[in-house]
C-alpha positions in Angstrom: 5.4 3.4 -13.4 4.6 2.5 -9.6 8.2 2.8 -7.5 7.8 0.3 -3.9 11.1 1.4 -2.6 13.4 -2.1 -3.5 11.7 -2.9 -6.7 8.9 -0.8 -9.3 5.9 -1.5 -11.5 6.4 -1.3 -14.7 4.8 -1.5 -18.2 6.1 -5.2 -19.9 9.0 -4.0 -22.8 10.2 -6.2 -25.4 12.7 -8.5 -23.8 11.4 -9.5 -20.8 10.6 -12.9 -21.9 13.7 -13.7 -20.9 13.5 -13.0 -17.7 10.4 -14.5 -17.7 11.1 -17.7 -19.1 14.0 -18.1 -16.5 11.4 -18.5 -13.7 8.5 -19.8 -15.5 10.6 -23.0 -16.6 10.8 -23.6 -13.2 8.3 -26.3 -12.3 7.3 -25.0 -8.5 6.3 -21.7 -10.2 3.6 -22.8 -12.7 2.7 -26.1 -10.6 -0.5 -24.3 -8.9 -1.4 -22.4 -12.4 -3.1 -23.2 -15.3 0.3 -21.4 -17.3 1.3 -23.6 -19.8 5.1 -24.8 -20.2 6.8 -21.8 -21.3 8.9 -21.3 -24.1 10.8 -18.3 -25.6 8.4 -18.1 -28.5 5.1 -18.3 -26.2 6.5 -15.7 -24.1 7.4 -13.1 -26.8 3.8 -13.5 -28.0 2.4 -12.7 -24.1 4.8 -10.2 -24.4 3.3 -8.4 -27.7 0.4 -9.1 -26.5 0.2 -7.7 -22.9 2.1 -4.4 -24.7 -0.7 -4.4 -26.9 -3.7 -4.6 -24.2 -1.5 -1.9 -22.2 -1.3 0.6 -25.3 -5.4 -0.3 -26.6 -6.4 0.4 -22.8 -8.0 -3.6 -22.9 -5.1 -4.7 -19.7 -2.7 -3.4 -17.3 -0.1 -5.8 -16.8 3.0 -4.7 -15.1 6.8 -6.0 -14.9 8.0 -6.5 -11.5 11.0 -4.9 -11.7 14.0 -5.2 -9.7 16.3 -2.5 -8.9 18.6 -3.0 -11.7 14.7 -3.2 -14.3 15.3 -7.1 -15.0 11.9 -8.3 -14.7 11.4 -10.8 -11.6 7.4 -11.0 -11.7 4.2 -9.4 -13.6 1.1 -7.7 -11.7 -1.9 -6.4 -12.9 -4.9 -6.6 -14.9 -4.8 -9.2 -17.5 -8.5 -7.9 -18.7 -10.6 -4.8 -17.6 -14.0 -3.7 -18.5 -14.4 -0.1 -18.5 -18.5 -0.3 -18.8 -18.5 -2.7 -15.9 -15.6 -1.4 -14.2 -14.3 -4.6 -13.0 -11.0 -6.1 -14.1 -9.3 -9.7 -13.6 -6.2 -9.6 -11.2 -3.0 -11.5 -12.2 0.6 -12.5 -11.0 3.7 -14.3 -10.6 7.2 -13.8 -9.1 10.5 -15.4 -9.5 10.9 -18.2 -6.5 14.0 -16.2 -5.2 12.0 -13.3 -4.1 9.1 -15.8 -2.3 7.9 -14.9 1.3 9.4 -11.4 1.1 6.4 -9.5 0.5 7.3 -7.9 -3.0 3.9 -9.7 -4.3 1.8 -8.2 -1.4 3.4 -4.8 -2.0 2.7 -5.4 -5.9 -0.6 -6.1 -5.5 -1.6 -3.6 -3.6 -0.3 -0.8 -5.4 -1.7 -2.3 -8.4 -5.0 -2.3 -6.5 -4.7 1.4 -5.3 -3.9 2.5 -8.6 -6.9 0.6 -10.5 -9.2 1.5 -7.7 -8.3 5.1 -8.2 -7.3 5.7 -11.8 -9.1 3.2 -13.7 -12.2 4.1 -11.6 -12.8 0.2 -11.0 -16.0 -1.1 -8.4 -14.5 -5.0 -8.6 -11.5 -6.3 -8.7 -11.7 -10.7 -8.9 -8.8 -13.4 -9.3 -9.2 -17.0 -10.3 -6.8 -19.1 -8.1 -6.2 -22.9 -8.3 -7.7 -24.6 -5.1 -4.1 -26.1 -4.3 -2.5 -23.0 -4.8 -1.9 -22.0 -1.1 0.3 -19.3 -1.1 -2.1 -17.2 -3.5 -5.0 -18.0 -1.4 -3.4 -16.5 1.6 -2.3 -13.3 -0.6 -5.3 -12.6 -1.5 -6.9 -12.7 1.8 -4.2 -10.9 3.1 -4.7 -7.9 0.7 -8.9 -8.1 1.8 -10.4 -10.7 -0.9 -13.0 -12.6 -0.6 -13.8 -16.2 -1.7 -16.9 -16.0 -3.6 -17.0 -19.5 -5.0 -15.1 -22.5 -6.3 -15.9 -23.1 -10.3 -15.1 -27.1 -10.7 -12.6 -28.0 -13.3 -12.7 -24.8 -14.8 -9.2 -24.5 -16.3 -7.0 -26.9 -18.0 -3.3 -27.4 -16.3 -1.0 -29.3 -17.9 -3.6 -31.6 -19.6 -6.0 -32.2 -16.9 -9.4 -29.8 -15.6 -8.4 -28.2 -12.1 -11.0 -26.5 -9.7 -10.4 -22.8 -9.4 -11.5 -20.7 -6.5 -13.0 -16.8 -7.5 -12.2 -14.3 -5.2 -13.2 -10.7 -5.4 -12.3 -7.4 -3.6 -14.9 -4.4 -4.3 -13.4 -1.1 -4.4 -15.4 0.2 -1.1 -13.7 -2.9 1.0 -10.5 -1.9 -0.3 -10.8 1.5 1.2 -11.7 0.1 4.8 -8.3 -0.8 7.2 -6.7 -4.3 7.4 -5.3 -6.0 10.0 
C-alpha cells in the first residue's frame, strides 16, 4: 500500500467493481480508451483477474483509493516482464477528481515504486492519439513518445491509432521541471 496524503494505492479487493463501474459507465471516461462498455459482470472478472496477476507477480494494478478506501481510479502495471524488466503502465480516475493532480501523484509513486522494487529499466504506455489529457500526463511525469502504431486497438467497434510512450528508469531518476 502506497499512502499520497488525501488518497492511497492500493491492491484491487473484491468489490471494487462497483465503484468502478460507477465511473466507467460514464461515457467521457472510456471515450479516449479502447475500454469496452462496462458492466458489473466484466468488471468482477478484471477484478479476479488483476487480484490474480497481483498475487502470481504477472501485474501490479492498484485501487486509487479515497480517504474513506472507495476506489475512485486504478494505477499500475497491467503486465510486467521480469526477464525484460519492462512493464505496461495503466490508469483511470473517476471524472470528479479530474485536473487535481491525484493521477500525476498516482503515477508517480507507482513509477518510483516499480523503478525501485520491481527493479524495472522501461516503463511504456499505449495512449489513444485523441486522448489529450493522458498525453500531457505522461509528458508531465518525463515520457517520451516513441511512435504512433495505426489502428492498433479496437474502440467501440472501430481501429483507433495509439501513441507509445516510454520512460526508462535512468530518465526517471533525472529532475523535472
Amino acid at each position: 500500500m502506497l499512502e499520497l496524503e488525501d488518497f492511497r494505492l492500493r491492491p484491487i479487493q473484491l468489490g471494487d467493481e462497483r465503484a468502478f463501474l460507477d465511473y466507467l459507465s460514464q461515457p467521457e471516461v472510456i471515450e479516449h480508451t479502447s475500454i469496452p462498455a462496462p458492466t458489473l459482470e466484466s468488471l468482477a472478472a478484471s477484478v479476479q483477474r488483476d487480484i490474480a496477476g497481483y498475487a502470481n507477480s504477472t501485474s501490479f494494478c492498484f485501487a486509487v483509493a479515497a480517504a474513506d478506501d472507495r476506489a475512485i481510479g486504478i494505477c499500475g502495471f497491467n503486465s510486467w516482464s521480469p526477464d525484460h524488466r519492462h512493464a505496461e503502465l495503466a490508469y483511470e480516475l473517476a471524472p470528479h477528481y479530474w485536473r487535481q493532480g491525484v493521477m500525476r501523484r498516482a503515477v508517480e509513486a507507482v513509477l518510483s515504486w516499480g523503478f525501485s522494487e520491481l527493479g524495472l529499466n522501461r516503463v511504456h504506455a499505449f495512449v489513444m492519439t485523441s486522448n489529450q489529457a493522458s498525453i500531457r500526463l505522461l509528458e508531465r511525469c518525463g515520457f517520451s513518445r516513441e511512435g504512433t502504431l495505426r489502428r492498433y486497438r479496437i474502440a467501440r467497434g472501430e481501429p483507433k491509432d495509439f501513441h507509445l510512450y516510454a520512460l526508462l528508469a535512468e530518465d526517471f531518476a533525472r529532475p523535472r521541471a
